[in-house]
Backbone as ProteinMPNN parsed JSONL, in Angstrom:
{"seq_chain_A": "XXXXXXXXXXXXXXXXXXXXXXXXXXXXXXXXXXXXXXXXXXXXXXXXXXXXXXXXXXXXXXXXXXXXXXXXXXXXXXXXXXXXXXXXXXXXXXXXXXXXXXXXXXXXXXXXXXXXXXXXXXXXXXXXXXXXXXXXXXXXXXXXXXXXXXXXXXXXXXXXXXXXX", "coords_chain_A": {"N_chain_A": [[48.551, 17.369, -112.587], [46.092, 15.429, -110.948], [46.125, 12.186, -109.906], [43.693, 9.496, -110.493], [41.7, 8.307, -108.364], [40.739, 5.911, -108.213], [42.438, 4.25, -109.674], [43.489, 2.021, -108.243], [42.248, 0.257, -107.754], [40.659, -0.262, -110.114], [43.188, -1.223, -111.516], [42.614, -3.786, -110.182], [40.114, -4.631, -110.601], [40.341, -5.112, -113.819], [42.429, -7.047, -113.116], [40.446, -9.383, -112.299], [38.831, -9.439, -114.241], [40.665, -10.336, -116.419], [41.29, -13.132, -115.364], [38.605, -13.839, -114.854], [37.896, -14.364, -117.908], [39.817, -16.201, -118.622], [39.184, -18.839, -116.851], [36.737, -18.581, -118.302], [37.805, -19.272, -121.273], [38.766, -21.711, -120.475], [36.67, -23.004, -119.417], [35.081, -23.551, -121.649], [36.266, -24.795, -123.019], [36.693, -27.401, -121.988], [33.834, -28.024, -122.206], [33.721, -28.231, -125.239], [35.871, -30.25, -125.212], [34.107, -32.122, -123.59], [31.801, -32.386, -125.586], [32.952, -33.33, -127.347], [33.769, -36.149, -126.808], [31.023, -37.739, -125.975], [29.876, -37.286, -128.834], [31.765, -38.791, -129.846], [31.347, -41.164, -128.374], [28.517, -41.465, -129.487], [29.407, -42.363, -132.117], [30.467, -45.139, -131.528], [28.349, -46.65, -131.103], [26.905, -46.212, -132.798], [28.179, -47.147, -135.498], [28.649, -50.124, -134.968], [28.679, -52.846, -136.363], [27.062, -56.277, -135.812], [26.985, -59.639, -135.744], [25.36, -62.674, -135.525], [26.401, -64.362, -134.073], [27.938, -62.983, -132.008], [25.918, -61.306, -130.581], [25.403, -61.812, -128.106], [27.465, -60.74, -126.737], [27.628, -58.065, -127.647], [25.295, -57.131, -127.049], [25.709, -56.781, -124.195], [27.895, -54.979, -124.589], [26.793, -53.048, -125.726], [25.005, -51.685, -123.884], [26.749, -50.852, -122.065], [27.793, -48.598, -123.543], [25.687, -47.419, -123.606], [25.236, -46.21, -121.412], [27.69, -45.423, -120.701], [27.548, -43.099, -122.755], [25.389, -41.547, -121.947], [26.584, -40.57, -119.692], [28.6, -39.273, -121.091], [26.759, -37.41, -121.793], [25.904, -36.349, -119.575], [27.793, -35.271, -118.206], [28.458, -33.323, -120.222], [26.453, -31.288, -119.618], [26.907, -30.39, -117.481], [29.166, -29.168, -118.009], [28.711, -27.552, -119.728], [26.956, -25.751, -118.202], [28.597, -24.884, -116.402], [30.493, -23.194, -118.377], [28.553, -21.487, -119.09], [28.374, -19.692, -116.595], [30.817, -19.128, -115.803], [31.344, -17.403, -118.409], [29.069, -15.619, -117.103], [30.254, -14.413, -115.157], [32.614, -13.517, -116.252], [31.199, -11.522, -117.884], [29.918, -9.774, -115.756], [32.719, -8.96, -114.724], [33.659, -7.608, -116.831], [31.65, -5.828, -116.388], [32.159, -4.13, -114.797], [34.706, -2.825, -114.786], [34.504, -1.479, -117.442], [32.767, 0.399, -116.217], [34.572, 1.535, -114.203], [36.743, 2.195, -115.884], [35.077, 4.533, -117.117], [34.354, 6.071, -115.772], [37.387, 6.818, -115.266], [38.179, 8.227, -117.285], [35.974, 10.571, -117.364], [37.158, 12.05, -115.341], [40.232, 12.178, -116.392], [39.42, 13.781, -118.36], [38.166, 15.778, -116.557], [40.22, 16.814, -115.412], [41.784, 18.071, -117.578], [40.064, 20.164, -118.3], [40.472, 21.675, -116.249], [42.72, 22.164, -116.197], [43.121, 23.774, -118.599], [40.731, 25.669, -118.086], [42.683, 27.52, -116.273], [45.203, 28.026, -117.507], [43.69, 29.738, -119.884], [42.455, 31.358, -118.069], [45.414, 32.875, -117.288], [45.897, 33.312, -119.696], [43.852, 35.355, -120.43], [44.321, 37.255, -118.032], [46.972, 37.897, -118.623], [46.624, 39.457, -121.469], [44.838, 41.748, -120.466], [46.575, 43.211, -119.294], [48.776, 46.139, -119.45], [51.561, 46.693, -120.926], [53.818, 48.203, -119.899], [52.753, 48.11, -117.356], [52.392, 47.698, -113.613], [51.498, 44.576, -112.255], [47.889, 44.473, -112.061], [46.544, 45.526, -108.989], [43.618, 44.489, -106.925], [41.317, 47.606, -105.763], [40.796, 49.032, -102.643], [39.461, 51.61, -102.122], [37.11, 53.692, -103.465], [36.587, 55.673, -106.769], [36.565, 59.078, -106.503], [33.317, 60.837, -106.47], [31.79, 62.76, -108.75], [29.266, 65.62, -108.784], [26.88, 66.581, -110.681], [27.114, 69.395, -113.049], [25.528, 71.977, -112.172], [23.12, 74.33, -113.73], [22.529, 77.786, -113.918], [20.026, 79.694, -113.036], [17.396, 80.454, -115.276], [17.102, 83.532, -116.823], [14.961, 84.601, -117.881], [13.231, 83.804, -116.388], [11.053, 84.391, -113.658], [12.343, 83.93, -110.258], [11.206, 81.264, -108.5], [9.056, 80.821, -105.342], [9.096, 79.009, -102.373], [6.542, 79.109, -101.119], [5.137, 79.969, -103.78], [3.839, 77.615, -105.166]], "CA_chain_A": [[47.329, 16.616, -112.728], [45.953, 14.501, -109.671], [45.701, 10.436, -110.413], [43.168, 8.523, -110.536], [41.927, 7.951, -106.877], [40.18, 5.062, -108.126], [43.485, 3.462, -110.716], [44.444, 0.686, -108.08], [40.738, -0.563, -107.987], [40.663, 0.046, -112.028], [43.724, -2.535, -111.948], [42.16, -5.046, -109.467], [39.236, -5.589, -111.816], [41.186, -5.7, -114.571], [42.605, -8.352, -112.587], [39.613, -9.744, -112.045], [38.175, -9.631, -115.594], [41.172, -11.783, -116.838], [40.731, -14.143, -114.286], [37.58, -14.493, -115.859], [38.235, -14.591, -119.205], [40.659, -17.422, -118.466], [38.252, -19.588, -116.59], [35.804, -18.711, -119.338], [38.142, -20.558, -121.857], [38.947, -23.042, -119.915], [35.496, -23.821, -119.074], [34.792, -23.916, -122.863], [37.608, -26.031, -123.751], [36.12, -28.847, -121.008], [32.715, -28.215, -123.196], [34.539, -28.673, -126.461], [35.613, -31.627, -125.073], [32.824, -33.142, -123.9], [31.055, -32.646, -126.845], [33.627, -34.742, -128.809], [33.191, -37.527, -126.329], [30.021, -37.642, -126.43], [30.161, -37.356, -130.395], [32.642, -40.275, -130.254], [30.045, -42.625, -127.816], [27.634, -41.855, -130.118], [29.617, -42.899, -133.152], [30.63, -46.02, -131.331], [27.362, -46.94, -130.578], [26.05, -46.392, -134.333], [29.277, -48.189, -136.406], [28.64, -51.599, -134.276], [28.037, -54.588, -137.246], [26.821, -57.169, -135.055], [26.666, -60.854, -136.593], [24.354, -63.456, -134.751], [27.675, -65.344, -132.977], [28.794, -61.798, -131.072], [24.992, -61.138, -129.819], [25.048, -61.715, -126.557], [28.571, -59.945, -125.928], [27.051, -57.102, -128.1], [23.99, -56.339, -125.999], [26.046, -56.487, -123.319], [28.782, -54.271, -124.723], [26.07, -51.649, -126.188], [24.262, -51.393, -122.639], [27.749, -50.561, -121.765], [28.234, -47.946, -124.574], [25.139, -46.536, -123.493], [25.716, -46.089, -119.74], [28.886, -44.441, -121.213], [26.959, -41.852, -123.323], [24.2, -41.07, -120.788], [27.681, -39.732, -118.584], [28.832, -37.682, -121.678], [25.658, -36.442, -121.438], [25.522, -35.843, -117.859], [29.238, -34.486, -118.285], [28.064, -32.46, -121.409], [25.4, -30.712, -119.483], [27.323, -29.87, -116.623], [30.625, -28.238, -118.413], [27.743, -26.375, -120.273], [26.428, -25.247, -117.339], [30.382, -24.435, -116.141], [31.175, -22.959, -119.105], [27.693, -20.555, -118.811], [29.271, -19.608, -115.448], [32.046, -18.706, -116.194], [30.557, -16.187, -119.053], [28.266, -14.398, -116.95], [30.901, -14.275, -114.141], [33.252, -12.822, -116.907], [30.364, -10.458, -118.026], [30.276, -8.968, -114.535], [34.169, -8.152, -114.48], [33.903, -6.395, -117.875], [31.167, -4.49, -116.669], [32.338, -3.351, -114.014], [36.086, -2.547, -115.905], [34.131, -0.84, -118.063], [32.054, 1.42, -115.717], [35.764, 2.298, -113.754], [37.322, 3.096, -117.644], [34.314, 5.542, -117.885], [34.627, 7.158, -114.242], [38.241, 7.012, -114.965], [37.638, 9.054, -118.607], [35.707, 11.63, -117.235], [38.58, 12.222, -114.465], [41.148, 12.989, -117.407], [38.616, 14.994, -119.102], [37.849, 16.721, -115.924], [41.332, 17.714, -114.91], [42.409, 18.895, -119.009], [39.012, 21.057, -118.356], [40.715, 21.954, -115.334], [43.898, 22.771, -117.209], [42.534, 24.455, -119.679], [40.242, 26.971, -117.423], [43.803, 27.819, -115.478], [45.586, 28.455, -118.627], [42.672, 30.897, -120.475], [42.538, 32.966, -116.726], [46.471, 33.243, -117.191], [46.153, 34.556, -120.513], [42.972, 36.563, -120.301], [45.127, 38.272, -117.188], [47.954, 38.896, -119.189], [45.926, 40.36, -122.131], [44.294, 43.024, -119.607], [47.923, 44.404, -118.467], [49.854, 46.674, -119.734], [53.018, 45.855, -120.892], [55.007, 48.683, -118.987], [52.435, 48.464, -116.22], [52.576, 46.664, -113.233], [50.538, 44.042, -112.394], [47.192, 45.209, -111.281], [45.789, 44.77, -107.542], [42.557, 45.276, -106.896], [41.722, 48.502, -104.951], [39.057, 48.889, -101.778], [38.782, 52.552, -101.972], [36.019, 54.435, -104.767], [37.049, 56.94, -107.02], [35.666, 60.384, -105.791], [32.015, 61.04, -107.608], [31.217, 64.114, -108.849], [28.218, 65.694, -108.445], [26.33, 66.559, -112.211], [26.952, 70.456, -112.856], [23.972, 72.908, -112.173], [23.065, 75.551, -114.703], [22.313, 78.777, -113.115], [18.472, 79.859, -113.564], [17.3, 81.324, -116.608], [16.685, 85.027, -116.37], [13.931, 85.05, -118.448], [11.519, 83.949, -115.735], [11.463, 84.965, -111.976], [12.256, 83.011, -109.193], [10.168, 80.837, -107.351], [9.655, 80.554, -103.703], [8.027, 77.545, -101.858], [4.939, 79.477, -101.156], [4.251, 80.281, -104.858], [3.574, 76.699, -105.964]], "C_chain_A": [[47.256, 15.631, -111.567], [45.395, 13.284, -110.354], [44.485, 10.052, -109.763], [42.564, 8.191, -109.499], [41.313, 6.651, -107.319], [40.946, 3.792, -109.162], [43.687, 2.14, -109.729], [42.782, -0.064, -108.332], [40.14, -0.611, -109.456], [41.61, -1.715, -112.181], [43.384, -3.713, -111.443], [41.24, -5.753, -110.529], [39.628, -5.677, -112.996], [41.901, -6.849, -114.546], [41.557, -9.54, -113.107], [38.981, -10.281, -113.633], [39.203, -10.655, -116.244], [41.22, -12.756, -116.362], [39.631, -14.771, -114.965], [37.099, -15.021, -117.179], [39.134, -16.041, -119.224], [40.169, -18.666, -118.077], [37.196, -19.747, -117.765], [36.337, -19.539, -120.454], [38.762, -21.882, -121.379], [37.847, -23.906, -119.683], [34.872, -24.256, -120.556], [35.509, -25.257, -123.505], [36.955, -27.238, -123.251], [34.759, -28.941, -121.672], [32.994, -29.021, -124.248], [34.872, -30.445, -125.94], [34.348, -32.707, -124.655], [31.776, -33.416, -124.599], [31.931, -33.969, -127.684], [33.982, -36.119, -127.916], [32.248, -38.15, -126.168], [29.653, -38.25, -127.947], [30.755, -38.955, -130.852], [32.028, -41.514, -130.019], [28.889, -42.89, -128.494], [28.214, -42.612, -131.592], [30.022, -44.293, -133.193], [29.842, -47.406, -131.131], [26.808, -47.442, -132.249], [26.667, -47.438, -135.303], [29.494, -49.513, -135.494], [28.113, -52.434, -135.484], [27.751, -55.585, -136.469], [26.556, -58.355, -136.381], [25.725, -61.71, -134.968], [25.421, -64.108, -133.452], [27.943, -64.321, -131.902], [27.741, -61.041, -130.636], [24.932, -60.8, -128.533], [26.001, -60.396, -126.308], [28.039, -58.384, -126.959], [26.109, -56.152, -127.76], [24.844, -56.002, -124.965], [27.362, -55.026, -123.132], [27.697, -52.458, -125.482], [25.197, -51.166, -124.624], [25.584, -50.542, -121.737], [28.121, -49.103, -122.127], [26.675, -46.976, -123.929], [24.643, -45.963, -122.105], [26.934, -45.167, -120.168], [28.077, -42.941, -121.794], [26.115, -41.192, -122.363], [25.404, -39.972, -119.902], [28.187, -38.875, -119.271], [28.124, -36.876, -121.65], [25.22, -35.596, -120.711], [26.749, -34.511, -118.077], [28.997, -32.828, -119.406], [27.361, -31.152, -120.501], [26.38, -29.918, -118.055], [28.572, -29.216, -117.198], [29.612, -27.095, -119.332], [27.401, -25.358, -119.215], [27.496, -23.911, -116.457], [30.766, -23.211, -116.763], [30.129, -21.329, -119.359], [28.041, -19.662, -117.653], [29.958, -18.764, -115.521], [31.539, -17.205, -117.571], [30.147, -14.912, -118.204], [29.078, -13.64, -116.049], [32.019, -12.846, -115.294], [32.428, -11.508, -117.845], [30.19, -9.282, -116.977], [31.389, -8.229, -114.448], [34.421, -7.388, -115.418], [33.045, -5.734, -117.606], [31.765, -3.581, -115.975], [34.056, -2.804, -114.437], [35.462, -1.549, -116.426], [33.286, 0.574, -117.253], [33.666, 1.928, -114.908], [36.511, 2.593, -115.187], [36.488, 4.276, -117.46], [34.594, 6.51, -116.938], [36.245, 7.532, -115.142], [38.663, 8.142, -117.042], [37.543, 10.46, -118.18], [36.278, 11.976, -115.962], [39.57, 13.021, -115.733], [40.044, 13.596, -118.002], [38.39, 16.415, -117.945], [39.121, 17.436, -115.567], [42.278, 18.106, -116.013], [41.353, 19.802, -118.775], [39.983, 22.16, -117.378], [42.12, 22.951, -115.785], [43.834, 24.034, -117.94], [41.861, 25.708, -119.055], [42.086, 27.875, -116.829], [44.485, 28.639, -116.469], [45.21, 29.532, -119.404], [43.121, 32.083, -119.221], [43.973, 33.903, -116.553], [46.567, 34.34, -118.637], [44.907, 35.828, -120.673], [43.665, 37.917, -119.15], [46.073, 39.101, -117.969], [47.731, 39.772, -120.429], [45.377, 41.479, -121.529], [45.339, 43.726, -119.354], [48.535, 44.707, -119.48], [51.174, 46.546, -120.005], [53.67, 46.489, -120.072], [54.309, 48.732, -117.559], [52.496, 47.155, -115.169], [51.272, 45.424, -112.865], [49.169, 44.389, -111.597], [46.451, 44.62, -109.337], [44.422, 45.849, -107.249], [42.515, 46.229, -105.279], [39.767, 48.888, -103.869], [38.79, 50.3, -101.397], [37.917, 53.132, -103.557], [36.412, 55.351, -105.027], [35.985, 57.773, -106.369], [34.379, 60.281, -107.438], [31.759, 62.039, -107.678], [29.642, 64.304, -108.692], [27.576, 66.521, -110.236], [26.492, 68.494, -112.176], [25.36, 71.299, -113.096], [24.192, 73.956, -112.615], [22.126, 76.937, -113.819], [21.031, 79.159, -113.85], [18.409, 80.535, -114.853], [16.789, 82.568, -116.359], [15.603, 85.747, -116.896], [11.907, 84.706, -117.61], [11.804, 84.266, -114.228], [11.374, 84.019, -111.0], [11.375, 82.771, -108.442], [10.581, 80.539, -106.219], [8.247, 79.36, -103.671], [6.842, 78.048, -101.842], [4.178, 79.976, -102.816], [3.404, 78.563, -105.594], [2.322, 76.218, -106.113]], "O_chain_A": [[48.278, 15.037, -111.222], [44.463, 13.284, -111.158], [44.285, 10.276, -108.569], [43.004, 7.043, -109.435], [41.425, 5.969, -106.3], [40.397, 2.725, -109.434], [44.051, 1.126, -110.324], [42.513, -0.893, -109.201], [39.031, -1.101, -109.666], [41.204, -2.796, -112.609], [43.722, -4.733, -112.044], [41.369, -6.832, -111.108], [39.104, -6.683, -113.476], [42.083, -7.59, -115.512], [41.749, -10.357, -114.007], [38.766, -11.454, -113.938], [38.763, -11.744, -116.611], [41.181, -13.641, -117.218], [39.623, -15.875, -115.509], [36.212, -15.833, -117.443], [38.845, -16.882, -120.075], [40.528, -19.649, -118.726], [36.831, -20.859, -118.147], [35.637, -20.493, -120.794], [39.132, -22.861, -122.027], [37.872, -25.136, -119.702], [34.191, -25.28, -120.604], [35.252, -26.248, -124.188], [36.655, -28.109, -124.067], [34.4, -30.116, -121.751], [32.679, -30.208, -124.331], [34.272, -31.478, -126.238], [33.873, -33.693, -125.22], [30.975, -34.337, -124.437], [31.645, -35.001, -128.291], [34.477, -37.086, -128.495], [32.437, -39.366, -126.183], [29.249, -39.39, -128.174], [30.431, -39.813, -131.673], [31.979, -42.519, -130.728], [28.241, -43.934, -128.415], [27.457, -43.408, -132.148], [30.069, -44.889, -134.269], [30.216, -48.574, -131.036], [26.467, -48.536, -132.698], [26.031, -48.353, -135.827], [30.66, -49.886, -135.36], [26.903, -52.66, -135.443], [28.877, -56.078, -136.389], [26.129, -58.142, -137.516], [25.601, -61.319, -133.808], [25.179, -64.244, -132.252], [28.195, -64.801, -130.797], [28.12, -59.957, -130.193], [24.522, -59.776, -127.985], [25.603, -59.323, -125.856], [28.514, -57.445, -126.32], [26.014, -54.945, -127.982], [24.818, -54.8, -124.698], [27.657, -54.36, -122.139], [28.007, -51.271, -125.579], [24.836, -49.989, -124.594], [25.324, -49.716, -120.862], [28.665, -48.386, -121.287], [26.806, -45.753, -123.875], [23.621, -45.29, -121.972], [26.879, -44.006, -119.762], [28.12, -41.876, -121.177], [26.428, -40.032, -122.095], [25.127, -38.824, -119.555], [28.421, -37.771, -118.781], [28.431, -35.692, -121.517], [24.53, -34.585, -120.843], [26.608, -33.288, -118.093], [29.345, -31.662, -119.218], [27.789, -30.025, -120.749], [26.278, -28.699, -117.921], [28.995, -28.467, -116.317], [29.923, -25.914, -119.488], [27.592, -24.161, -119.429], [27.315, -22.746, -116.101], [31.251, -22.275, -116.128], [30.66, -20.272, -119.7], [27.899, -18.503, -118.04], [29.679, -17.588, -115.289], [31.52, -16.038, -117.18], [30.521, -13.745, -118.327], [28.89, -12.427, -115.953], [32.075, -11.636, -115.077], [33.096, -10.644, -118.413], [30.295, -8.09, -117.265], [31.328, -7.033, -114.162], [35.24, -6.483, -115.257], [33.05, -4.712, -118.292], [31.937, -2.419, -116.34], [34.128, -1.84, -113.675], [35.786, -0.474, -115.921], [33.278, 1.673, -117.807], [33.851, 3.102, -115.228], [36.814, 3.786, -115.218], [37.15, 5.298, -117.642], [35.016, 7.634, -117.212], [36.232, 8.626, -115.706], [39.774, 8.462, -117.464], [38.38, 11.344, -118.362], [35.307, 12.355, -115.307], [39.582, 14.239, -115.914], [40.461, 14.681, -117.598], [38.417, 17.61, -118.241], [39.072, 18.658, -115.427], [43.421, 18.451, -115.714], [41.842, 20.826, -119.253], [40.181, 23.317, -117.749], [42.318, 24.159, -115.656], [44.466, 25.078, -117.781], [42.312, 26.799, -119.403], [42.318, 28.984, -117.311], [44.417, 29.865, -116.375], [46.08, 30.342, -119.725], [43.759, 33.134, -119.291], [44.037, 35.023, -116.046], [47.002, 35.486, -118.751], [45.135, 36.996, -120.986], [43.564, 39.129, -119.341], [46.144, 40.325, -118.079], [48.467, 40.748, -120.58], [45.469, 42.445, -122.286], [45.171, 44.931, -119.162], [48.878, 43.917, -120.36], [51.913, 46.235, -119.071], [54.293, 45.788, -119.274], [54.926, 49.229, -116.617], [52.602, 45.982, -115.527], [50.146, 45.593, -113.333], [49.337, 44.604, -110.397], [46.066, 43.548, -108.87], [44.206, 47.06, -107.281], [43.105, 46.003, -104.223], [38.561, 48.95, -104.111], [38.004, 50.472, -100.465], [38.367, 52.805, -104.655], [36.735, 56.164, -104.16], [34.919, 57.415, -105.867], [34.455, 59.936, -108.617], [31.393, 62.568, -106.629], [28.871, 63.362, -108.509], [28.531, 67.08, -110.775], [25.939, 68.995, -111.197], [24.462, 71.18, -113.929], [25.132, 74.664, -112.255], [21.092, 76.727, -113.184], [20.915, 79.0, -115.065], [19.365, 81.108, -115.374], [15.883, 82.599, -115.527], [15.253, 86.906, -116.669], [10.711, 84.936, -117.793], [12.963, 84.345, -113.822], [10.372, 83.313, -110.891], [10.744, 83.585, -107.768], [11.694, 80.17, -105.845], [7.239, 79.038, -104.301], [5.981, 77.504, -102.533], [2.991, 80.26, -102.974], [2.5, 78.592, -106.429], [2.101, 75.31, -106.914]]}, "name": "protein", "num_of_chains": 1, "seq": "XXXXXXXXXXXXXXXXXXXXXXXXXXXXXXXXXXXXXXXXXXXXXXXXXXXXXXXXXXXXXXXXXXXXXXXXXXXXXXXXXXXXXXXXXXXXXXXXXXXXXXXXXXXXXXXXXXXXXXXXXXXXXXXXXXXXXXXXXXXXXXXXXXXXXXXXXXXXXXXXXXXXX"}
C-alpha cells in the first residue's frame, strides 16, 4: 500500500488545530476572568453604605470604582473579541484537518479498492486454468477456418448456366 503523500501536511495541521484549540482556551479563560472582575467592580460599586461623615471620600472613591469598571469593560470587550479570534482561527484548522482526514479516507479506500481489484484478477485467473495445465499465454496466430460444406446439386432439376437467368 503507498502512504499518504499528503500524512506530513495531515500532521502539520493537526499541529496547527491544537495550537488553536489551546489559544482558544486560553483566550476564554482571560474572558472568564474578566467577566468576574468586572462582576466584582460592579458588586463593589452597589454594596457601598455611605453615611453623611464618609461623603466626600465616597464620591471620590465611587468615581474611582467607576473608572475601574469602565476598564473591566474595556478589558471585557477586548478578551471577547480575543477569545472570538481565537474560535474562528481554531475553526479554520479543524476545517482544514478535516478536509485532509477526508482526502486522506478516500486514499485508504482507494488503495483496499486497489487491493481488492488485484486479488479478484488473481483468482478469476486461477479459476480459468486447469489444474494439470500450464499457465495459459495468449497466442497471435488464428485457428485455421473452415470453409461451410457444399451440398452437391440436386438432381432433380438441371443445371443452370449464366446465360439462362
Amino acid at each position: 500500500m503507498s502512504a499518504f503523500r499528503l500524512d506530513g501536511l495531515l500532521r502539520l495541521r493537526r499541529l496547527e488545530e491544537d495550537r488553536a484549540a489551546a489559544d482558544l482556551a486560553r483566550a476564554n479563560a482571560e474572558r472568564r476572568r474578566a467577566e468576574e472582575r468586572r462582576d466584582a467592580t460592579a458588586d463593589a460599586i452597589g454594596s457601598s453604605a455611605l453615611d453623611r461623615a464618609d461623603f466626600a471620600a465616597a464620591v471620590a472613591g465611587r468615581a474611582a470604582l467607576f473608572g475601574l469598571y469602565a476598564e473591566s469593560v474595556a478589558y471585557l470587550a477586548s478578551a471577547t473579541e480575543r477569545a472570538e479570534q481565537a474560535g474562528a482561527e481554531w475553526t479554520d484548522a479543524r476545517r482544514t484537518v478535516r478536509m485532509l482526514d477526508k482526502l486522506a479516507e478516500r486514499h485508504e479506500a482507494a488503495e483496499a479498492a486497489a487491493e481488492l481489484r488485484a486479488e479478484q484478477l488473481l483468482l478469476d485467473e486461477a479459476a480459468l486454468r486447469r489444474p494439470d495445465a500450464p499457465p495459459t499465454q495468449p497466442s497471435t496466430s488464428r485457428p485455421p477456418t473452415s470453409s461451410p460444406p457444399t451440398s452437391p446439386p440436386s438432381t432433380n432439376m438441371p443445371p443452370t448456366t449464366e446465360g439462362e437467368r
